[in-house]
N, C-alpha and C positions, 0 to 999 in steps of 0.2 A: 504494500500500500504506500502509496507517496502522497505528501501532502505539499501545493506552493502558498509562500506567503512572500506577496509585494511590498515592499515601502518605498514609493517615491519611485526612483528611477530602477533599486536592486532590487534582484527575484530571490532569494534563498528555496532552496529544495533542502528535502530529507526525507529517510524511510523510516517508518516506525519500525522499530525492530523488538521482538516477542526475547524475551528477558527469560531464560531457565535459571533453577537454583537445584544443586544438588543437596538431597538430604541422607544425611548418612545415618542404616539403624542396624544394629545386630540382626542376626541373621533369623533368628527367631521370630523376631516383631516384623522384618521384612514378609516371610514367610503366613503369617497371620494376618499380615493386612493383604497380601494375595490372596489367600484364600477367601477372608471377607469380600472383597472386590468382587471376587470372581462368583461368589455367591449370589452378587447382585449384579451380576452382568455389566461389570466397569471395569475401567485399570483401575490401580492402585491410587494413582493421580486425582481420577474422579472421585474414588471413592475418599478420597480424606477431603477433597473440594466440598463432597457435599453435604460434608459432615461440620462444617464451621459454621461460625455465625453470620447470619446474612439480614441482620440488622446492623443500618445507619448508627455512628456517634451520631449524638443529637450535639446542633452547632452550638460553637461556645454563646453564653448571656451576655450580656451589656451586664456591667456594676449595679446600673439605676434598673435593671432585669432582676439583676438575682435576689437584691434589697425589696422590689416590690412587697406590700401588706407588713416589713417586719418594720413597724415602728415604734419607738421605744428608747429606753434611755441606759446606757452601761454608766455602774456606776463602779467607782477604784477603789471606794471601801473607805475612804477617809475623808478630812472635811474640806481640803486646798481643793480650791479651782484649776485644773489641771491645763484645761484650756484656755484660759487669762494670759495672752501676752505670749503664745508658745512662742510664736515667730520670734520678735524680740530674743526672746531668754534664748534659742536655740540660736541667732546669730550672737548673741553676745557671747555663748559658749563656744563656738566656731573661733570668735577670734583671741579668748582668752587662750584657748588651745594652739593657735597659731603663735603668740605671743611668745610662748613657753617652748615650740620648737616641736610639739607632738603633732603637727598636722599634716 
């Protein structure tokens, strides 16, 4: 099978090319899955193909996805406001650390 894709003036061609993989099994289990296969009137190859799962991942969430309906409050368990001024405090600590030669 070939497929062309143009851009502009250049043509690029290419063939799709079918990808094997060898699996290595003792000779036993090789053995086993022949005769399964062959029980069901397939190779080997088919017969583990049709044995996998052939359900979809389901695609990744959006943040403001996976958060929908949990609304709500974490609380740290003590009584400082945690989030008072983070930005600040975490630059000031940026550059007391620079200061001192650790950053």
């Amino acid at each position: 099978m070939e497929w062309t894709v143009s851009f502009g003036r250049g043509i690029f061609r290419s063939e799709v090319m079918v990808v094997s993989r060898k699996l290595e099994l003792p000779d036993d289990v090789y053995d086993a899955l022949r005769e399964a296969a062959e029980a069901n009137g397939m190779t080997p190859a088919e017969w583990v193909s049709s044995r996998l799962p052939t359900e979809k991942k389901p695609t990744p969430k959006s943040l403001a996805e996976r958060f929908a309906g949990r609304v709500g409050r974490v609380s740290s368990g003590g009584r400082e406001r945690l989030s008072e001024d983070g930005g600040r405090k975490f630059a000031d600590y940026l550059e007391a650390k620079g200061r001192s030669g650790r950053l």
